[in-house]
C-alpha positions in Angstrom: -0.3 -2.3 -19.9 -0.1 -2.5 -16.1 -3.2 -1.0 -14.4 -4.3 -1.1 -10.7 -7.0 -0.1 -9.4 -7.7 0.7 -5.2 -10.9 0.5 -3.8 -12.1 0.5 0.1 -11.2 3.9 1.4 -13.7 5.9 2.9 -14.7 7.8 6.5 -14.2 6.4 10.0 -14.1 7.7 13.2 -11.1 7.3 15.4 -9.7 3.5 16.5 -12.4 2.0 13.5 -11.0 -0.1 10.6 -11.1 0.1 6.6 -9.6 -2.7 4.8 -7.9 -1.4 1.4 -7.7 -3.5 -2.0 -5.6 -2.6 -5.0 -6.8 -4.9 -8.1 -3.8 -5.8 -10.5 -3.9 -6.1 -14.4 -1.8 -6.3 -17.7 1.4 -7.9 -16.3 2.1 -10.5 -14.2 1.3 -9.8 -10.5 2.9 -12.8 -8.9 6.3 -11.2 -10.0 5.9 -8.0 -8.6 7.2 -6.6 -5.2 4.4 -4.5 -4.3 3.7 -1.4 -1.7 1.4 1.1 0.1 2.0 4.9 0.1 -0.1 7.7 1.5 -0.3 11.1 0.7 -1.8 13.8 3.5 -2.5 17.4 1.8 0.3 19.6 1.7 2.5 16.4 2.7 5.2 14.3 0.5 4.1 10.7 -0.5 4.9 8.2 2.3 5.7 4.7 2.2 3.5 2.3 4.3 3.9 -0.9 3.6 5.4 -3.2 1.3 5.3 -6.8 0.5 7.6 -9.5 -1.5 6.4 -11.1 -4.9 5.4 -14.2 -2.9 4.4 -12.6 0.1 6.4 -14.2 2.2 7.7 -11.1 3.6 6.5 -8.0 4.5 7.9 -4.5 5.8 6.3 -1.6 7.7 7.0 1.9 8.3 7.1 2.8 12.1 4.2 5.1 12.2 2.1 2.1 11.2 3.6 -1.1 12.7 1.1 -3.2 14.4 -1.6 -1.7 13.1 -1.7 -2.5 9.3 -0.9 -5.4 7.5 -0.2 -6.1 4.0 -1.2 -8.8 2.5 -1.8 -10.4 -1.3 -3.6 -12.8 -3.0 -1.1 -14.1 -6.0 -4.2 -16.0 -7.7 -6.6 -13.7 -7.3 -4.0 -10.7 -8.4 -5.2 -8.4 -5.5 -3.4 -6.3 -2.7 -4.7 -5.4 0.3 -4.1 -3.1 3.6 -5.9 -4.1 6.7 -5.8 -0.4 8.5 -6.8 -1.6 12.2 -6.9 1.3 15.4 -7.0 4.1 12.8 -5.7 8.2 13.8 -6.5 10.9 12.7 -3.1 11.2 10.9 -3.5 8.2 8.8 -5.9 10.3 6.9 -4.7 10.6 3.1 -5.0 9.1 -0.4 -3.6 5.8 -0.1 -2.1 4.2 -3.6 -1.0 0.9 -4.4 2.4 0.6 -6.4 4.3 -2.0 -8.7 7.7 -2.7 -8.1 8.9 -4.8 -11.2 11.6 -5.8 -10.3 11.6 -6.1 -6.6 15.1 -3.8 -6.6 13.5 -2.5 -3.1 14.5 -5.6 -1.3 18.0 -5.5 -2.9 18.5 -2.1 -2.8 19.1 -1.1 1.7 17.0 1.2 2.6 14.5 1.8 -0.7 11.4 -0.9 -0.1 9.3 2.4 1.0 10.9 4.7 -1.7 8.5 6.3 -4.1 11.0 5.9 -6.6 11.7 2.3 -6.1 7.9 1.9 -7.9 7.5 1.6 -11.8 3.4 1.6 -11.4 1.1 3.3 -9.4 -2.9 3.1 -9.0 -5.0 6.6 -8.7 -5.6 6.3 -5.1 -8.2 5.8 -2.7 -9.6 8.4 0.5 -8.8 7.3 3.9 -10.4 9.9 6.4 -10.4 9.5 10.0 -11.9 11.7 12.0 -11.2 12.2 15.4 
């Protein structure tokens, strides 16, 4: 059974930093293209970030380019998301998702698709205050 679990989230003020891990279980993690969504209150579920099974290649959305980075640890089965010069609008619950098959980085377009992920974590608050 696939599990993941984030931790890391919590309050900042304004251009601080959190650093975001996503602990992986029950399958085997070194195959798995794996993302970062985000979820504001009254707001769809938006991709952030997603990373390749070897993590040789990553992928950002625009509102967050530059200032997060994806990264993984294949041996120690752990995701993370370095969130540096926080805003106010990166406040949310930020999940980690599965992607067992990698069909994101086939498919044009779908690496930040909710629907491109087979596994998701129950999330972790990010709130930045301004």
């Amino acid at each position: 059974q696939v599990q993941l679990v984030e931790s890391g989230g919590g309050s900042v003020q304004a251009g601080g930093s959190l650093r975001l891990s996503c602990a992986a279980s029950g399958y085997m993690y070194s195959s798995y293209c794996m993302g970062w969504f985000r979820q504001a209150p009254g707001k769809e579920r938006e991709g952030v970030a997603a990373i390749y099974a070897n993590g040789g290649v990553t992928y950002y959305a625009d509102s967050v380019k530059g200032r997060f980075t994806i990264s993984r640890d294949n041996a120690e089965n752990t995701l993370y998301l370095r969130m540096n010069s926080l805003k106010p609008e990166d406040t949310g619950m930020y999940y980690c998702a599965a992607d067992s098959t990698c069909r994101g980085w086939v498919r044009m377009g779908s690496r930040l698709e909710a629907d491109t992920y087979d596994y998701w974590g129950q999330g972790t608050q990010v709130t930045v205050s301004s």
